[in-house]
C-alpha positions in Angstrom: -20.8 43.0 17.5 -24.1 43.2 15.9 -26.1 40.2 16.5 -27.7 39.6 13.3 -24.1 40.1 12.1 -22.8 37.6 14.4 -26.4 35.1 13.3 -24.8 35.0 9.6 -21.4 34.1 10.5 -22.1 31.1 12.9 -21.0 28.0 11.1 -23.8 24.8 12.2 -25.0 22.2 10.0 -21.4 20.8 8.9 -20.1 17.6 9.8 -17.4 17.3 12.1 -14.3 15.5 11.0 -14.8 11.5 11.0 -11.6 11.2 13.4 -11.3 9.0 16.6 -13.3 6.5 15.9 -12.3 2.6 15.7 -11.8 0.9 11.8 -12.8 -2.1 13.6 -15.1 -2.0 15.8 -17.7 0.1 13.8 -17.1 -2.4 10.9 -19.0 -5.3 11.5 -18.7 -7.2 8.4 -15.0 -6.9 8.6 -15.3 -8.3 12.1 -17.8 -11.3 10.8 -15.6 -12.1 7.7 -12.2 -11.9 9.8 -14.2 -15.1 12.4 -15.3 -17.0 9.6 -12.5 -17.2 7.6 -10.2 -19.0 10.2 -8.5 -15.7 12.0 -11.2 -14.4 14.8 -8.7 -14.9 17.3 -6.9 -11.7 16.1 -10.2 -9.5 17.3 -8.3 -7.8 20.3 -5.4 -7.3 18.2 -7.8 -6.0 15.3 -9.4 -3.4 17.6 -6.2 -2.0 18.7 -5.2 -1.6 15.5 -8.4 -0.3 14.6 -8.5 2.7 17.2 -4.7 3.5 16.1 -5.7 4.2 12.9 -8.5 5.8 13.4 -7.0 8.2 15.3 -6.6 11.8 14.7 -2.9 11.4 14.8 -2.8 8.7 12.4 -5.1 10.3 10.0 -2.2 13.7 10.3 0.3 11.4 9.1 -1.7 10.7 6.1 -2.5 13.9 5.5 1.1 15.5 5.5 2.6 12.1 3.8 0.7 13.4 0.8 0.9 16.8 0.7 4.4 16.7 0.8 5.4 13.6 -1.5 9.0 12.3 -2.3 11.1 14.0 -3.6 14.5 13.2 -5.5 17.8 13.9 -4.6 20.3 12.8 -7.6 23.6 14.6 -6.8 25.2 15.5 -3.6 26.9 18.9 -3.1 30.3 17.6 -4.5 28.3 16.5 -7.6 28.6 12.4 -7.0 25.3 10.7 -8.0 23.3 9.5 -5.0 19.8 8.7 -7.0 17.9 8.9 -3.2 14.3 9.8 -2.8 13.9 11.9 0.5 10.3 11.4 2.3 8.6 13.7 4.9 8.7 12.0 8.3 5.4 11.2 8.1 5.9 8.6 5.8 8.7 7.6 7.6 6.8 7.1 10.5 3.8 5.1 8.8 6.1 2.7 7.0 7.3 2.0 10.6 4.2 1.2 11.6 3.1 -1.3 9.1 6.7 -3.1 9.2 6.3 -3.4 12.9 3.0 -5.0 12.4 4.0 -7.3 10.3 1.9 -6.9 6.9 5.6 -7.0 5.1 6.2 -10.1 5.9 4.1 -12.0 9.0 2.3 -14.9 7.2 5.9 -15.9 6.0 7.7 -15.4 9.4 4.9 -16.7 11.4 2.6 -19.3 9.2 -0.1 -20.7 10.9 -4.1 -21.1 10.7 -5.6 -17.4 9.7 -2.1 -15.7 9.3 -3.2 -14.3 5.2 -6.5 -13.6 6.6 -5.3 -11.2 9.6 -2.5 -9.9 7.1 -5.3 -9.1 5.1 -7.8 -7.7 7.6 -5.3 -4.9 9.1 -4.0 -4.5 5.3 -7.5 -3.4 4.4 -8.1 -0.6 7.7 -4.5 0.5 6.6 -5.6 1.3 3.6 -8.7 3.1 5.1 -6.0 5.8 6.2 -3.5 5.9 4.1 -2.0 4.1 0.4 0.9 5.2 -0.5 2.9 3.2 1.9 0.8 0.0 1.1 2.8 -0.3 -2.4 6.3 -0.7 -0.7 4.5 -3.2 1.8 3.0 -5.5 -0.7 6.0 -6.1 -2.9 8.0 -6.7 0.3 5.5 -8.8 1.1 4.8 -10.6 -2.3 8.6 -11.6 -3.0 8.8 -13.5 -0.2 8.3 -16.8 -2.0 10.5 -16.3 -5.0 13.2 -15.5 -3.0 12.7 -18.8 -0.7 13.2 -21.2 -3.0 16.5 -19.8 -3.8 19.3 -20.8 -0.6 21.9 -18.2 -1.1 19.3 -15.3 -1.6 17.2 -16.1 1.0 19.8 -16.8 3.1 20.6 -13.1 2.6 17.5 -11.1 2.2 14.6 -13.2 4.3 15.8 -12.2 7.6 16.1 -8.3 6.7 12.7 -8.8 5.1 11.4 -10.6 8.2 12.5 -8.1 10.5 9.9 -6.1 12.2 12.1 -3.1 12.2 11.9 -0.3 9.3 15.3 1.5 8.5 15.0 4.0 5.8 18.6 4.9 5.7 20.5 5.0 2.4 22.8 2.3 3.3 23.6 -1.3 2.0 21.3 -3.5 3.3 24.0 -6.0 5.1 24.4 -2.9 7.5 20.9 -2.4 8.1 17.6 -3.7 10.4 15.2 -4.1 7.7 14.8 -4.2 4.4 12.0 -3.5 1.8 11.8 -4.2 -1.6 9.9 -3.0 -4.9 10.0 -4.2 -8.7 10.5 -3.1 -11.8 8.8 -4.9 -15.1 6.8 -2.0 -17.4 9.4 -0.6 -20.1 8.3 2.2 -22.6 7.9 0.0 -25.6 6.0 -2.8 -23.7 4.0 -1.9 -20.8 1.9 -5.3 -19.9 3.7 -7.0 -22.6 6.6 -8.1 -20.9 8.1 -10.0 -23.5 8.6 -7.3 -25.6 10.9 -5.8 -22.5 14.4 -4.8 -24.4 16.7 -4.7 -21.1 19.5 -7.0 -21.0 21.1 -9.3 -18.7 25.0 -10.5 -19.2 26.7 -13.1 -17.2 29.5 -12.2 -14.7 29.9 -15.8 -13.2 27.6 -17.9 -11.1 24.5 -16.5 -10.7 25.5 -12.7 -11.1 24.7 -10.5 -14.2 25.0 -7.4 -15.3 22.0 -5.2 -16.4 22.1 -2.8 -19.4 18.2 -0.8 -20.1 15.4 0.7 -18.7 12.2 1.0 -16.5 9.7 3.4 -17.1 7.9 2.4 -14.0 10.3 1.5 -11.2 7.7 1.0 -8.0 8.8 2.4 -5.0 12.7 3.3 -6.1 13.9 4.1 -2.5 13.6 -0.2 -1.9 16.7 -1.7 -0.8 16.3 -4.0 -3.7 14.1 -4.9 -6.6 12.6 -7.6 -8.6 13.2 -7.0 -12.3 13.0 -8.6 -15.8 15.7 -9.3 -18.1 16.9 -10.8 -21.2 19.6 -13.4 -20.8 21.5 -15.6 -22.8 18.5 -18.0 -21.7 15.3 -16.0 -22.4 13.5 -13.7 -20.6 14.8 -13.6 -16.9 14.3 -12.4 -13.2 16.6 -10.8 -11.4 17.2 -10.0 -7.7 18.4 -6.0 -7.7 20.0 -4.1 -5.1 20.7 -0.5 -4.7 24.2 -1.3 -3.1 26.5 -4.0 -4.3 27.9 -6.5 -1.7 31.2 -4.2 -1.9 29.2 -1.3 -0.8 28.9 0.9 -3.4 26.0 2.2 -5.1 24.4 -0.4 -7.5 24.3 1.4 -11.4 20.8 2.4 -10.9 20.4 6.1 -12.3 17.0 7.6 -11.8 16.0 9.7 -14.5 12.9 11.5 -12.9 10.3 10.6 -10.4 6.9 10.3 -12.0 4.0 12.8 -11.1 1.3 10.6 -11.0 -2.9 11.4 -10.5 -2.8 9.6 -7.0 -0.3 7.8 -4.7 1.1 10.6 -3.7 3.0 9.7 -0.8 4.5 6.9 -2.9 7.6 7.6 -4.6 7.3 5.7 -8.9 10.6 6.3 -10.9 11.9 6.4 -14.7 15.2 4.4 -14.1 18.1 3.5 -16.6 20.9 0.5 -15.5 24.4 1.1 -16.3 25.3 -2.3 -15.8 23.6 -2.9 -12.6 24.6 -5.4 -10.7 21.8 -8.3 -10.2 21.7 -11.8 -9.0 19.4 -14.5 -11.0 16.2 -15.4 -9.3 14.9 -19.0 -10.4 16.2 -20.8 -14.2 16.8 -18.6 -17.1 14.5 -17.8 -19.0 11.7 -18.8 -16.5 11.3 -14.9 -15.6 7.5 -14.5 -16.2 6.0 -17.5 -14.1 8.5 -16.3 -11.5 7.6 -12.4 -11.4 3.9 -13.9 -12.4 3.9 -15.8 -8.4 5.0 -11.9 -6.6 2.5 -10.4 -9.1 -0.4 -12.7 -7.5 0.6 -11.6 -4.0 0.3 -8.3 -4.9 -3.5 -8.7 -6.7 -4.3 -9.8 -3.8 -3.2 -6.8 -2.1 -5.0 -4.4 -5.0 -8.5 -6.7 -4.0 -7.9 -5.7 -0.4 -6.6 -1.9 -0.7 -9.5 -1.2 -3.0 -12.0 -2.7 -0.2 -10.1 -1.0 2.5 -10.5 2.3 0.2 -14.3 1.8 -0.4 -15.4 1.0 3.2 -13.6 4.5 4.4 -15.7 6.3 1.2 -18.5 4.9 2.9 -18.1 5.9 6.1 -17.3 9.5 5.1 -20.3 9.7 3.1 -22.3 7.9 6.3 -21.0 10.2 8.7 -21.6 13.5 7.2 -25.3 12.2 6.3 -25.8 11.5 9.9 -24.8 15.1 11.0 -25.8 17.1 7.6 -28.9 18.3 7.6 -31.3 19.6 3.8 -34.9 20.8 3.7 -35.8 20.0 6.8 -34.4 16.8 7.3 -31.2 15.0 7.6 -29.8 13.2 5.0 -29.5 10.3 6.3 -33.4 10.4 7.4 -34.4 11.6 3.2 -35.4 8.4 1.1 -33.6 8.8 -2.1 -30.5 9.3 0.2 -31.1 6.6 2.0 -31.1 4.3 -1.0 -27.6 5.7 -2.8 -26.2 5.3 1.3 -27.7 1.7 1.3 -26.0 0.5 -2.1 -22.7 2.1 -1.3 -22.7 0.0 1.6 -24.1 -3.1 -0.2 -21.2 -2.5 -2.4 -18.5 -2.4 0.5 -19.8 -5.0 2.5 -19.7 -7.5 -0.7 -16.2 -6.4 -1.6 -14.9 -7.2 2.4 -16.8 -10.7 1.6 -15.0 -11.5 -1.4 -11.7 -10.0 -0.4 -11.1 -12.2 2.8 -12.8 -15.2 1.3 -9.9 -14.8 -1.2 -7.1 -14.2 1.9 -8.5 -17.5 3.5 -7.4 -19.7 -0.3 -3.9 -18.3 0.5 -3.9 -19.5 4.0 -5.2 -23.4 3.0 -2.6 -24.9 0.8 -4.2 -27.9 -0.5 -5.3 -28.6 -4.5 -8.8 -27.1 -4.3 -7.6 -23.8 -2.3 -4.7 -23.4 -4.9 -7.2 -23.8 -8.1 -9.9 -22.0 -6.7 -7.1 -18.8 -5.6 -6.3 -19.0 -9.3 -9.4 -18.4 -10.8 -11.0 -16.0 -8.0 -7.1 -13.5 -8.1 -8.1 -11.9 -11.5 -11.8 -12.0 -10.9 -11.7 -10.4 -7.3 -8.8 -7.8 -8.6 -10.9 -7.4 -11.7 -14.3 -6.9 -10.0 -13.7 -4.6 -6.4 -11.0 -2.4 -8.1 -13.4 -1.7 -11.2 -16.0 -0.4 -8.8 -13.8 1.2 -6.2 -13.6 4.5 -8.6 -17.5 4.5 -9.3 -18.3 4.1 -5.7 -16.0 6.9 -4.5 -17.7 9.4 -7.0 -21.0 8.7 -5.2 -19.7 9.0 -1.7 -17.8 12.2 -2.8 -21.4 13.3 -4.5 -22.9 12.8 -0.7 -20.1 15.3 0.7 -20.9 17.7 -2.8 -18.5 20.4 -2.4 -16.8 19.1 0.6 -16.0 15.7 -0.7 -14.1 17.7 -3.8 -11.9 20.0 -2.1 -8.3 18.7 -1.0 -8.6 19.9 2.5 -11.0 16.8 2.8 -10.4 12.4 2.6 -12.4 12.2 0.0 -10.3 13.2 -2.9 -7.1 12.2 -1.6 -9.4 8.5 -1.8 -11.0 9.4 -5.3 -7.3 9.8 -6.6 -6.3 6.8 -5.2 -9.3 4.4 -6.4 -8.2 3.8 -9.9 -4.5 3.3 -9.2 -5.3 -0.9 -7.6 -7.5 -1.5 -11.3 -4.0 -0.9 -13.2 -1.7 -1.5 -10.7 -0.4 -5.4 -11.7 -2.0 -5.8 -14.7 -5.3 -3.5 -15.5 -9.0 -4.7 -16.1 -8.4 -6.6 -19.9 -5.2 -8.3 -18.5 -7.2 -9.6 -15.3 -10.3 -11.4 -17.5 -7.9 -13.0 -19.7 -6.1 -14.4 -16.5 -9.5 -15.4 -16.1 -9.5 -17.3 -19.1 -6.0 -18.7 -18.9 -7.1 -20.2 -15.6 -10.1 -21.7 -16.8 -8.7 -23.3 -20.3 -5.0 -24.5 -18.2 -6.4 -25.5 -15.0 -9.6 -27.7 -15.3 -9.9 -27.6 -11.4 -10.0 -24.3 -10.9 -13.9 -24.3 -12.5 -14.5 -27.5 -10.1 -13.2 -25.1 -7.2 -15.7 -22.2 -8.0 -18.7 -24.7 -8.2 -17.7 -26.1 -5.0 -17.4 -22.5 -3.6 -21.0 -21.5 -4.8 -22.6 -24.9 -4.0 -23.5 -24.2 -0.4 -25.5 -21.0 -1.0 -27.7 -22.9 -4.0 -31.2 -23.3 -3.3 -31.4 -20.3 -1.0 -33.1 -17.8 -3.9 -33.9 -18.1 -7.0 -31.8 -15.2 -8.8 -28.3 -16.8 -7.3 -29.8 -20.2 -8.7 -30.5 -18.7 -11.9 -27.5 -16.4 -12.3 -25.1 -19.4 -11.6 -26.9 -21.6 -13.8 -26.2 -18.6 -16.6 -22.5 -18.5 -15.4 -22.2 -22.2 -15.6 -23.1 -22.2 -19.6 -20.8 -19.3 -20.4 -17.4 -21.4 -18.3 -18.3 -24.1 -21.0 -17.8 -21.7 -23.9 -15.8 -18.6 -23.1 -15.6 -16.0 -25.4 -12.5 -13.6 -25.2 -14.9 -10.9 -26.7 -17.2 -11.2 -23.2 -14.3 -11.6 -21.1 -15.3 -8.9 -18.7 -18.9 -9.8 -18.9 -17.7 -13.3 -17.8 -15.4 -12.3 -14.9 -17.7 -9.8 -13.8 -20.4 -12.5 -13.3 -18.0 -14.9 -11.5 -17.2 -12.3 -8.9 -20.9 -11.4 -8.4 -22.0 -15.0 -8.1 -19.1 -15.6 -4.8 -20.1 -12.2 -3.6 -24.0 -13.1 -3.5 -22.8 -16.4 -2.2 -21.1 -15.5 0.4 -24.2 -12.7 0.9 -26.3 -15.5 1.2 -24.9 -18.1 3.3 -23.5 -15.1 5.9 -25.2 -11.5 6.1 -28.5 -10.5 7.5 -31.3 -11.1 5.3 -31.9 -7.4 4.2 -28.2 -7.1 2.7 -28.5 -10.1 0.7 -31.9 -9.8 -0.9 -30.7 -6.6 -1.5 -27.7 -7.7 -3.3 -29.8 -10.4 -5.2 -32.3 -7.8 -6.4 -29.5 -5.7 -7.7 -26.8 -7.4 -9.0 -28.0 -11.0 -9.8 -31.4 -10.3 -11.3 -31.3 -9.5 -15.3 -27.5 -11.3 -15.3 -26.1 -8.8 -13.6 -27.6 -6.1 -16.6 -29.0 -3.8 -13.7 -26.1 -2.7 -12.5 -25.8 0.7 -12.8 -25.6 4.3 -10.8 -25.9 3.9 -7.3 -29.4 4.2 -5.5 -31.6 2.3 -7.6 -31.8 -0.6 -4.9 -36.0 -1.9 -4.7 -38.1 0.3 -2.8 -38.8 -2.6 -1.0 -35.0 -3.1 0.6 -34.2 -3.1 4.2 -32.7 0.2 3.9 -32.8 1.0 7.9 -31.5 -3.0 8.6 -28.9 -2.0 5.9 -27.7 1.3 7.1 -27.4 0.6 10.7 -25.0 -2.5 9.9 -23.1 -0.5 7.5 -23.2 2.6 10.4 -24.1 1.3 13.9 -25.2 4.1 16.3 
């Protein structure tokens, strides 16, 4: 073949895929924050993890878990109702992995010093690879404690829950290994209002009801059971759901349609109607929202961590393919205005890890100041990483330019994913006036943030200043400024923690960015001082 033919055919100067590499072990703030916060003795297990999921057979799963999503089977051929969503294998075989793992379920089955924080950890690099499976793991995960405190019911379910095994057949759960469960609150008329939920709950006898309504957004439908709210004769109530009744027939849960949603994709989300569903009563009457409101903080926690999880993998696409893509004359990764968008994207991702498994570590310490401090920092961490998860994935996708926006890539499948955690369990409005709620009902939680920030006073001047700022609006809140409010008490823990525990580059960069100006300068990516550590920066974020 002609040669200069051949010369303008040769593909060079394209990245090679970012497979094969180790979550872990390239991630060293992940591996700081994971020793500091009380579970550094789960670094081997971290790294095995890391390389599994890093793999180029890992990332396949992902890839074919979402291009071919759930889909619903509601008859069989004889025409009886069977309301079953049918997965690809893939799926299958990634819910396996995370059951046997233990991020259902392993800080309840195995407590101990660090358990949320290596939950958390191996939550996040999941969520480097793959989503969709994380929403049937964290409500699993986050019903654990409602269902403790009730004897007969977690006599029942805890074991199956506990279980490392996943069984995804169609089958009541007393005849299977494992269990998984999802929830379902949001109703047409209501959405985060709750109590304006029309579904109703009669009594059979005992603690068995009957449920008459709807969901319009039943999480993860295929679930061996579900938490749900109710009316009963007592108020608004939760119930414990299960797709089979203890007779084993199929519970009266008819799906109407499976949504098609902008992400998620490997995650089934269902319209449902009950037909007098069987349910059991979780809790007192009429004591339904504190008791859905203790699995809905699990699962914040989990959006905090997915959306980390999410960002660091935008970053390291966008690293990697500066590192091998090369543009007038240079490459990227070596061009200054490049260097600076790279720099704050990893600013941004190393602050969210920070504040993420500073947040794991309040779950693992049960005493007063862990539990106020937990209820303040929930709605602001949720609030704060998964509002810039969506921003920060446009710029690493702008790094890629074309590649990043074709589907053959990560980086949309991760762009459709990023604002999914940000509504997901109450969106952005509902988080800052959580915010609020903890600060006017629980006067400690405000002694708890102090205490947090105190140790990183006196180190600069803009944290000083910035918390000094933060301290005046606390003693006036202003539902108007709620986000401006909850936004600034998520940046003052993240510069603290930048502070008192990353090199010096990444937190004068962070202070010079996000603290100076109240927080004002925040804006598009890349506009870090010209002054910033930008090679001490990048070769944390990137090490060769």
């Amino acid at each position: 073949m002609d040669p200069i033919l051949m010369s303008t055919h040769e593909v060079f100067n394209q990245a090679p895929p970012l497979e094969g590499g180790n979550l872990y072990t390239r991630n060293l703030a992940l591996q700081e924050a994971l020793a500091r916060e009380g579970a550094g003795d789960a670094h081997g297990w971290m790294s095995a993890r890391g390389a599994e999921l890093g793999s180029a057979e890992m990332i396949m799963k992902a890839v074919e878990a979402n291009k071919y999503p759930p889909t619903l089977k509601l008859f069989d051929n004889a025409g009886h109702r069977r309301d079953e969503v049918e997965f690809h294998p893939s799926y299958h075989e990634l819910m396996a992995y995370l059951k046997r793992h233990g991020a259902s379920s392993e800080p309840w089955a195995r407590p101990g010093p660090g358990a949320q924080v290596r939950r958390a950890a191996f939550f996040m690099m999941v969520a480097e690879t793959e989503d969709g499976t994380l929403c049937p793991t964290t409500m699993t995960y986050a019903v654990v404690p409602a269902i403790a405190r009730d004897a007969p019911l977690a006599a029942e379910w805890l074991p199956r829950i506990f279980s490392p095994d996943y069984d995804p057949r169609f089958l009541p759960a007393q005849q299977k290994r494992g269990v998984t469960l999802g929830m379902g609150l949001t109703e047409k008329q209501g959405g985060s209002d709750v109590r304006a939920n029309t579904s109703r709950a009669e009594p059979v006898g005992g603690r068995e009801y009957r449920i008459v309504g709807h969901k319009w957004f039943m999480s993860a439908p295929m679930c061996d059971a579900f938490l749900i709210l109710a009316h009963s004769p007592g108020g608004l109530s939760c119930f414990l759901l299960p797709r089979f009744t203890p007779d084993g027939r199929q519970n009266e849960i008819r799906i109407q349609r499976l949504k098609d949603k902008l992400g998620d994709r490997s995650n089934a989300s269902a319209e449902v109607e009950f037909w007098g569903a069987a349910a059991w009563l979780v809790g007192e009457e009429g004591r339904g929202v504190p008791t859905i409101l203790e699995m809905g903080t699990y699962c914040r926690l989990d959006c905090a961590l997915g959306s980390a999880g999410l960002m660091r993998q935008s970053v390291s696409q966008a690293l990697h393919h500066a590192r091998h893509r090369s543009a007038f004359g240079k490459r990227l990764c070596e061009q200054p205005l490049m260097r600076n968008v790279l720099a704050d994207l990893a600013l941004e991702s190393e602050a969210a890890t920070a504040l993420a498994l500073r947040l794991a570590r309040a779950y693992d310490e049960q005493d007063e100041p862990a539990r106020a401090l937990r209820r303040v920092l929930t709605p602001a961490a949720k609030y704060w990483i998964c509002k810039r998860g969506p921003a920060l994935g446009a710029e690493a996708m702008e790094v890629l330019g074309g590649n990043g926006y074709i589907e053959d890539g990560t980086m949309a499948r991760i762009y459709r994913q990023l604002p999914l955690n940000s509504i997901w369990e109450g969106s952005g409005n509902v988080m800052c006036l959580d915010v609020l709620r903890a600060i006017a009902k629980h006067p400690r939680a405000l002694e708890a943030l102090e205490a947090e920030l105190a140790p990183a006073l006196g180190r600069d001047p803009r944290l000083d200043s910035f918390c000094a700022r933060l301290k005046d609006e606390l003693m006036r809140p202003d539902e108007s400024r709620a986000r401006a409010l909850t936004q600034s008490i998520a940046l003052a823990v993240q510069g603290a923690l930048l502070l008192r525990f990353s090199p010096e580059a990444v937190a004068e960069a962070f202070c010079a960015s996000r603290l100076a100006q109240d927080g004002a300068g925040i804006g598009a990516f890349g506009t870090l001082p010209g002054s910033s550590g930008f090679a001490a920066i990048l070769e944390r974020a990137w090490p060769t």
